[in-house]
Residue frames relative to the residue before (quaternion, step in Angstrom):
aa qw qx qy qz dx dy dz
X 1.0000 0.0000 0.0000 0.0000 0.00 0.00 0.00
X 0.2073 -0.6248 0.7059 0.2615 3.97 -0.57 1.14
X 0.3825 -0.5992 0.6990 0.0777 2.82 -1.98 1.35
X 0.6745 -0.4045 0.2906 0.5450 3.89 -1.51 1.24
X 0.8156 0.4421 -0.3553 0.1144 2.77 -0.19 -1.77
X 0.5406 0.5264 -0.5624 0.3380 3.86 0.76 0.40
X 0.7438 0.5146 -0.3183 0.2840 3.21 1.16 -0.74
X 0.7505 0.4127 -0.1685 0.4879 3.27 2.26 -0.12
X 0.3895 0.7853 -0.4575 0.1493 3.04 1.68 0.24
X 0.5720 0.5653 -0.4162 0.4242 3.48 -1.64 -0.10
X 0.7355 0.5561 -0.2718 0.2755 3.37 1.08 0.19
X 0.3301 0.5845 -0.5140 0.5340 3.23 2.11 -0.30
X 0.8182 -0.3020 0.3179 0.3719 2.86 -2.12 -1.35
X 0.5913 0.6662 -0.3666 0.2686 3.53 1.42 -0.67
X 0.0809 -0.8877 0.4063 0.2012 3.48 1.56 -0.36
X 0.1215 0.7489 -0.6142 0.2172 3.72 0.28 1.42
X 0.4784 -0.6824 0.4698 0.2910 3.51 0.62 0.30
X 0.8226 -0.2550 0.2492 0.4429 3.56 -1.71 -0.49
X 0.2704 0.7707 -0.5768 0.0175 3.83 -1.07 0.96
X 0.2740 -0.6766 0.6833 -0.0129 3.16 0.29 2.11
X 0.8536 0.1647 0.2247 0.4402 3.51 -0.51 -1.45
X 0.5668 -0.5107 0.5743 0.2969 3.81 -1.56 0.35
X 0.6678 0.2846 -0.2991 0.6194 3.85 -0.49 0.78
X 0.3819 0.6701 -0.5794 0.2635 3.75 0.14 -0.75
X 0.8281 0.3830 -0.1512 0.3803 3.43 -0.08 -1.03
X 0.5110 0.5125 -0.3476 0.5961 3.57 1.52 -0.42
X 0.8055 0.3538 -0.2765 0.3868 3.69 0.59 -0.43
X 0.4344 0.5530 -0.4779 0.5265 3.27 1.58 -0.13
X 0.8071 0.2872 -0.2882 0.4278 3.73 -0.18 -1.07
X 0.4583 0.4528 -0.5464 0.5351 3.90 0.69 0.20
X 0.7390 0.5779 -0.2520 0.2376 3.61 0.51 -0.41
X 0.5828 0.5747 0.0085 0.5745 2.44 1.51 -1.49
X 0.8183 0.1864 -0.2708 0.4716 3.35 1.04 -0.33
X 0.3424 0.6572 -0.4728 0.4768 3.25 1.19 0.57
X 0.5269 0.6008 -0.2929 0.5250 3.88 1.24 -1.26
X 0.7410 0.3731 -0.2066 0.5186 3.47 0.09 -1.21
X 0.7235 0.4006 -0.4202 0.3735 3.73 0.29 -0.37
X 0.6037 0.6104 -0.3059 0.4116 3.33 1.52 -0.73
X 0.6151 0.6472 -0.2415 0.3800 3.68 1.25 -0.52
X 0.5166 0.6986 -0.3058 0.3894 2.58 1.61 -1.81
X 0.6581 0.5817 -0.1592 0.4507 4.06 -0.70 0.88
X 0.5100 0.8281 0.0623 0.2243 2.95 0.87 -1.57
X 0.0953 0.8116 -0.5380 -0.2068 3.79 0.19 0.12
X 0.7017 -0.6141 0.2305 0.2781 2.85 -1.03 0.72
X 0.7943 0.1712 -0.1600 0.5605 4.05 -0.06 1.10
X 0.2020 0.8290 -0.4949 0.1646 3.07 1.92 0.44
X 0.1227 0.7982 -0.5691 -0.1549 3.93 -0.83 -0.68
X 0.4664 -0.7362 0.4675 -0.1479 2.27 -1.32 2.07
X 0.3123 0.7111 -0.5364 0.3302 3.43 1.53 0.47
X 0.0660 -0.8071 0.5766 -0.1084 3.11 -1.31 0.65
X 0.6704 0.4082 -0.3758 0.4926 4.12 -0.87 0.33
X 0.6264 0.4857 -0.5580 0.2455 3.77 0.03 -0.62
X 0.8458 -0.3348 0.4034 0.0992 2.28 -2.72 0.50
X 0.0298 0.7852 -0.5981 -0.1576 3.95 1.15 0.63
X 0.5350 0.6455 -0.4638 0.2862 3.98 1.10 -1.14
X 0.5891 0.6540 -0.2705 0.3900 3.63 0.97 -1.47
X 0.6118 0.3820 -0.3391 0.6040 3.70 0.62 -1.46
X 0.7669 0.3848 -0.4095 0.3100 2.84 -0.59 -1.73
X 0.5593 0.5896 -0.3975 0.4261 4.23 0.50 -0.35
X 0.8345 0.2095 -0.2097 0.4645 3.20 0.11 -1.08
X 0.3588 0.6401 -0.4358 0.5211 3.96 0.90 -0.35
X 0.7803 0.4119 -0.2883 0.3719 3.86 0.11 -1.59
X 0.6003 0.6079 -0.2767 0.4399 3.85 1.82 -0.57
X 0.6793 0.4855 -0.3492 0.4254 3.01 0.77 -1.44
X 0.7519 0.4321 -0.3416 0.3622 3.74 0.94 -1.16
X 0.6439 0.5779 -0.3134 0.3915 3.77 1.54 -0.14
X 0.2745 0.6995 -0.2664 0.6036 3.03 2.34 0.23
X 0.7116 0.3576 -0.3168 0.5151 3.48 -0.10 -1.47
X 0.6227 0.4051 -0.4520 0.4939 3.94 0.02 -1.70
X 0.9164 0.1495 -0.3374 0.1552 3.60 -0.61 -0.46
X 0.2597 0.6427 -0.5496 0.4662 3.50 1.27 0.96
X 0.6891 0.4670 -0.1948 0.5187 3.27 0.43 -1.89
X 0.7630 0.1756 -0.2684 0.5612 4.35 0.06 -0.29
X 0.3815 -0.6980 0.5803 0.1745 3.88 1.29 0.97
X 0.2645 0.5928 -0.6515 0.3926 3.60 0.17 1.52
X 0.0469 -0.8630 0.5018 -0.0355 3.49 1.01 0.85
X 0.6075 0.5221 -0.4610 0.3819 3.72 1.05 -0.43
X 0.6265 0.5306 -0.3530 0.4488 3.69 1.14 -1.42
X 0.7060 0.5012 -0.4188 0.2737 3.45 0.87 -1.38
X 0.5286 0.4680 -0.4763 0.5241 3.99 1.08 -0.73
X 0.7622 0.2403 -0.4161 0.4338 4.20 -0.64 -0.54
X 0.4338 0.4535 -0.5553 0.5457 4.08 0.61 0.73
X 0.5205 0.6676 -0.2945 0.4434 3.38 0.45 -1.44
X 0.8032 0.3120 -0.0875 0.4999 3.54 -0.33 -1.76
X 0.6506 0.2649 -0.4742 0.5308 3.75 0.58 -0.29
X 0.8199 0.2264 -0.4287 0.3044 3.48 -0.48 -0.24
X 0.5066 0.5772 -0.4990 0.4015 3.54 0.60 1.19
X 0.6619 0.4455 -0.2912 0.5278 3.02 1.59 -0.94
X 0.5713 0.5133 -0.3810 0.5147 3.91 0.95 -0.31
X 0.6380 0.5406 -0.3063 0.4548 3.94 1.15 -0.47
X 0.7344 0.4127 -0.2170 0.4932 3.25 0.97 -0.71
X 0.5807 0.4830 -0.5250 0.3923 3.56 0.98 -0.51
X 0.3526 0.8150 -0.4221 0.1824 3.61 1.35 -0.96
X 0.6710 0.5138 -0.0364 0.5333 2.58 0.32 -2.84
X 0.8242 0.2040 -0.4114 0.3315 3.66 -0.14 -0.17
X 0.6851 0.5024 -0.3839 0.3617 3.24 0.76 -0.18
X 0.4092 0.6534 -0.4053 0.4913 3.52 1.90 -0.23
X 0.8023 0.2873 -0.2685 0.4491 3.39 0.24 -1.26
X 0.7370 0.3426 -0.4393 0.3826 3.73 0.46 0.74
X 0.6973 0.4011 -0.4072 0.4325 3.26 1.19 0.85
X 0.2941 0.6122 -0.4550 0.5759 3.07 2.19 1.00
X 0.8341 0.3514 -0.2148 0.3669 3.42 0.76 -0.94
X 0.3130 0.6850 -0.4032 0.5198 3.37 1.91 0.14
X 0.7153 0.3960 -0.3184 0.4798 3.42 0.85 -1.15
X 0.7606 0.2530 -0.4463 0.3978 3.66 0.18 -0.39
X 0.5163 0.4755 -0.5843 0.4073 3.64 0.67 0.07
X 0.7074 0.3434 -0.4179 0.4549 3.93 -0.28 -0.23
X 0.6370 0.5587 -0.3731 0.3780 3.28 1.08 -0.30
X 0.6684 0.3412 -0.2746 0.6012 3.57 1.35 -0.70
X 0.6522 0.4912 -0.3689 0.4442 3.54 0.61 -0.20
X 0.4679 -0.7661 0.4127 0.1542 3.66 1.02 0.38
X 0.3930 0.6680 -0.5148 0.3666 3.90 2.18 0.08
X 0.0748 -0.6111 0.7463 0.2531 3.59 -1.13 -0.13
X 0.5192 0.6118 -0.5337 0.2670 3.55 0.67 0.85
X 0.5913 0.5477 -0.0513 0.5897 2.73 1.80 -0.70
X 0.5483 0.4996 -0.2676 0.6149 3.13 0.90 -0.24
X 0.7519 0.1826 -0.4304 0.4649 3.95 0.16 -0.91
X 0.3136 0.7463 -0.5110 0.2891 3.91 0.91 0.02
X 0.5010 0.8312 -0.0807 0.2271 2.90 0.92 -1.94
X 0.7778 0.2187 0.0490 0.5872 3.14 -0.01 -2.28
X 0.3595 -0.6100 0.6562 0.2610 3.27 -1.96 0.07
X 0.8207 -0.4244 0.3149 0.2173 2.84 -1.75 0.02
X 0.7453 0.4665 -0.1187 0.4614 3.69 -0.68 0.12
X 0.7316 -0.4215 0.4086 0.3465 3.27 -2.15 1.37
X 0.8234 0.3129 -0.3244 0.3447 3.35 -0.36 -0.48
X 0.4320 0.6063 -0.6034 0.2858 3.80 0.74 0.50
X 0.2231 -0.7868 0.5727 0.0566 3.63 -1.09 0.83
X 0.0709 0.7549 -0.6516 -0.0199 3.74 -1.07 0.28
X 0.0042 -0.7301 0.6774 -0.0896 3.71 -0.94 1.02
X 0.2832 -0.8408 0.4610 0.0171 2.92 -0.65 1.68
X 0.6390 -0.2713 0.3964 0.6008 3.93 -0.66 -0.18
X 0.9443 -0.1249 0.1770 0.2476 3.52 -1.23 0.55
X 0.3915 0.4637 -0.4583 0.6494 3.49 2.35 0.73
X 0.7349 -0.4083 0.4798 0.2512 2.91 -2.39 -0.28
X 0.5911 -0.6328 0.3240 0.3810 3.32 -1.19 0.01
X 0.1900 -0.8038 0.5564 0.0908 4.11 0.11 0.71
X 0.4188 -0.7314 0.5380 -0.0151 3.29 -1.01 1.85
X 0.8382 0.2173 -0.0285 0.4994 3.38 -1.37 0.17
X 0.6517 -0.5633 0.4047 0.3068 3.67 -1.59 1.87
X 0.6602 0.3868 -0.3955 0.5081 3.85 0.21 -1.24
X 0.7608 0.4276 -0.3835 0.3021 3.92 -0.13 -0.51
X 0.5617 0.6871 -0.2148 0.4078 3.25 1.32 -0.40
X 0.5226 0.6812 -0.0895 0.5048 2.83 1.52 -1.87
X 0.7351 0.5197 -0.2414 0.3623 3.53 0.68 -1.71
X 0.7634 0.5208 -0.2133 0.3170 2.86 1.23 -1.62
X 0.7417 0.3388 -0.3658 0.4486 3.39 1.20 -0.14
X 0.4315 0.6453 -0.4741 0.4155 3.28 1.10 0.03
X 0.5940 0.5772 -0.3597 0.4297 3.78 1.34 -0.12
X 0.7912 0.4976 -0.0791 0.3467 2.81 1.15 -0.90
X 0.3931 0.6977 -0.2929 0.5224 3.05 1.85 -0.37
X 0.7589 0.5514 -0.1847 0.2931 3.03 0.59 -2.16
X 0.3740 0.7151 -0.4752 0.3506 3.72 1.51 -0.42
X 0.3791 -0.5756 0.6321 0.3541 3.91 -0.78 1.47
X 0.9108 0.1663 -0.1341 0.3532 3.56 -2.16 1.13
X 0.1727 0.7845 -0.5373 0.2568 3.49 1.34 0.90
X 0.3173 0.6988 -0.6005 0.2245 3.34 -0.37 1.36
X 0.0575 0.8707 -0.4458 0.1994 2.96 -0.50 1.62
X 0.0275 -0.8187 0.5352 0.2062 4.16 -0.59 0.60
X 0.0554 -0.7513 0.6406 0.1487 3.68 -1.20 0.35
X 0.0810 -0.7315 0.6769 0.0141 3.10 -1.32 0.80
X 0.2250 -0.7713 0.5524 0.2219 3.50 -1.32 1.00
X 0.0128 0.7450 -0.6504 -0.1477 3.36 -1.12 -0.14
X 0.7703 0.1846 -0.3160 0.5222 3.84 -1.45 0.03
X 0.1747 0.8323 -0.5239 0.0475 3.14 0.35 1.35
X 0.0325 0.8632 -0.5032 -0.0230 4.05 -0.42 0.72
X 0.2155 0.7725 -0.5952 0.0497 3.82 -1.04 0.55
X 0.3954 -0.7625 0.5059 -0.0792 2.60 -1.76 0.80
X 0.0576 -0.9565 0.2593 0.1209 3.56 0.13 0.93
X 0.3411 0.8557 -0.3887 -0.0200 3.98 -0.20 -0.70
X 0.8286 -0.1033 -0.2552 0.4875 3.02 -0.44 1.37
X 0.7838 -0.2472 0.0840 0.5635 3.78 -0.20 -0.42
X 0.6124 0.3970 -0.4522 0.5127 3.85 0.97 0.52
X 0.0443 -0.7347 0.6712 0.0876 2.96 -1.51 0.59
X 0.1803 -0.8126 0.5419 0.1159 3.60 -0.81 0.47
X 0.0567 -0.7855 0.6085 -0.0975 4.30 -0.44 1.18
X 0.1512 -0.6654 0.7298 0.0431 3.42 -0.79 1.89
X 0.6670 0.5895 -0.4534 0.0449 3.31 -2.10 0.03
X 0.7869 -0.5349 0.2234 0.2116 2.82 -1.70 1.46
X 0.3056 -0.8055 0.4985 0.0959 3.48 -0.92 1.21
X 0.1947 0.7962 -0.5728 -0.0083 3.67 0.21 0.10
X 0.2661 -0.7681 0.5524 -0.1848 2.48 -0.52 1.98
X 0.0425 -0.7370 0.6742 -0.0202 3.92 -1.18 1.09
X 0.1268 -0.7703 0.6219 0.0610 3.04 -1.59 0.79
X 0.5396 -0.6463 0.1918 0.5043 3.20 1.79 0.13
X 0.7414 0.4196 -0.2090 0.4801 3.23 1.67 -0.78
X 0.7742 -0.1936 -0.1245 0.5896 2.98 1.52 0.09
X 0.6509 -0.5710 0.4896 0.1027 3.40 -1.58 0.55
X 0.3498 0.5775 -0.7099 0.2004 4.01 -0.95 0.58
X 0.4245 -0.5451 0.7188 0.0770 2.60 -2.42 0.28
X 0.0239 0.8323 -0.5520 0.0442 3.35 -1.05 1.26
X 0.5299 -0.6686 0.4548 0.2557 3.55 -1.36 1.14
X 0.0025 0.8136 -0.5809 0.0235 3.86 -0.25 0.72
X 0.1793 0.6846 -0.7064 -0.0080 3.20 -1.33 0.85
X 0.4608 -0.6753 0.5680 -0.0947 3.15 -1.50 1.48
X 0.2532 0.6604 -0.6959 0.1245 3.61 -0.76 0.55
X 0.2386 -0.7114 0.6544 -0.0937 3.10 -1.78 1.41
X 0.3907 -0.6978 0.5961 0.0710 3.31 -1.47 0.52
X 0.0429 -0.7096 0.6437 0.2834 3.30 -0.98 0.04
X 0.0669 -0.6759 0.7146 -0.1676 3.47 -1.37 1.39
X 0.8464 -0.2438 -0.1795 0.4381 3.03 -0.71 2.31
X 0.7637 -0.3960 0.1889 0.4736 3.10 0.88 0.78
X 0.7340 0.2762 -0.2372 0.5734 3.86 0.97 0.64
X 0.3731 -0.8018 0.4177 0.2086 3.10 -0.95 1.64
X 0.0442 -0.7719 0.6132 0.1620 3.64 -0.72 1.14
X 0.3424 -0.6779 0.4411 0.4781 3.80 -1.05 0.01
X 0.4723 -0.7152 0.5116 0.0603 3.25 -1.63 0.37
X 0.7050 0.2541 -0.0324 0.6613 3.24 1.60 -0.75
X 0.2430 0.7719 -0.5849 -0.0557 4.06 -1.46 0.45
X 0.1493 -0.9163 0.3706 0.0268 2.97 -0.44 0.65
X 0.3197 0.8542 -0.4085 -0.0346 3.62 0.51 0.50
X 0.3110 -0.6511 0.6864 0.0905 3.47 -1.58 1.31
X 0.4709 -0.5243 0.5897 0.3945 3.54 -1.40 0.49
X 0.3572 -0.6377 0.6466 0.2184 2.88 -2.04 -0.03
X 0.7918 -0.1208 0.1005 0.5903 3.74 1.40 -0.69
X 0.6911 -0.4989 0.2510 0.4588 2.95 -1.32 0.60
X 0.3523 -0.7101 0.4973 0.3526 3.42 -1.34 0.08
X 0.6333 -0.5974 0.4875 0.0652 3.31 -1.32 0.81
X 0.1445 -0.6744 0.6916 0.2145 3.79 -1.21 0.23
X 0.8577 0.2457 -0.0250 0.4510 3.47 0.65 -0.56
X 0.1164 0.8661 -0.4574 -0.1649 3.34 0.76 0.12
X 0.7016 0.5049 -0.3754 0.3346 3.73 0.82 0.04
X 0.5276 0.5920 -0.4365 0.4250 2.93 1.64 0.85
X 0.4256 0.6973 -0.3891 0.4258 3.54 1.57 -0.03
């Protein structure tokens, strides 16, 4: 059974960063400098985001402004069935966000990296920041980085979220909350934030980011 602390290490005082696996760290900085060469060039605050759903915006955008015209020409019937569609298009969002939030932590406790490459989208600008590692660029690096972690002999892990909160608008969405994560040998809690895209019509995420929250513990029912 791989114990948290590989998936959080680097977090006491010794600050060695992420060690899922032997090499880990040879692929972080091959990464990491790959990122930096890709900038290299660059204007500053450029963004390099890429794949979404222009069809999505460009949809809802075409309501909100077929909304205004009928306030403003007080067609108050058209303006309520505008109204009702972009609530019902808002809500399918939110549900379809919060099951490719939980897509991620199922592949994430289930240790598949099939699931998992499901998961992510496409494109330079996908991000992952592990417990107490750097910040790893681009879908195939990302990919790697848990594919390190998986690979840990006896990967048997559970996550659970709680204070879960998100926020959506047009084709980004963005999902904070606490991971409390067991491996049987030990116990922690981790800050997560999530942000997704929609790309061809399905929201994948694009961004994770987890920070501890406290020290881990062997025992926590001895606290």
């Amino acid at each position: 059974m791989v114990s948290v602390t590989r998936r959080m290490a680097g977090l006491g005082s010794s600050g060695t960063g992420l060690r899922a696996t032997a090499g880990f760290d040879v692929v972080l900085r091959r990464d990491l400098r790959a990122g930096r060469r890709r900038r290299r060039g660059e204007a500053a605050g450029a963004c390099r985001c890429q794949g979404g759903d222009e069809a999505s915006v460009d949809e809802v955008g075409r309501l909100r402004s077929a909304l205004e015209q009928a306030i403003e020409g007080e067609d108050y019937e058209r303006a309520a069935s505008v109204r009702d569609e972009i609530k019902r298009l808002t809500e399918a969002d939110k549900v379809q966000i919060a099951d490719a939030n939980e897509s991620f932590y199922r592949a994430f406790g289930n240790g598949s990296m099939t699931e998992m490459a499901q998961v992510w989208g496409h494109g330079d600008h996908c991000r992952v920041v592990h417990p107490g590692a750097g910040c790893i660029m681009g879908r195939d690096g990302v990919l790697t980085s848990w594919k390190h972690i998986f690979s840990v002999g006896g990967y048997d892990i559970k996550v659970d979220q709680v204070e879960i909160h998100s926020l959506a608008g047009g084709n980004s969405a963005l999902v904070t909350c606490t991971e409390s994560v067991d491996s049987g040998a030990t116990m922690g809690k981790i800050i997560a934030t999530n942000i997704f895209e929609k790309q061809k019509g399905e929201w994948k995420m694009v961004h994770h980011h987890g920070s501890s929250n406290e020290v881990l513990v062997e025992n926590p029912w001895t606290i």
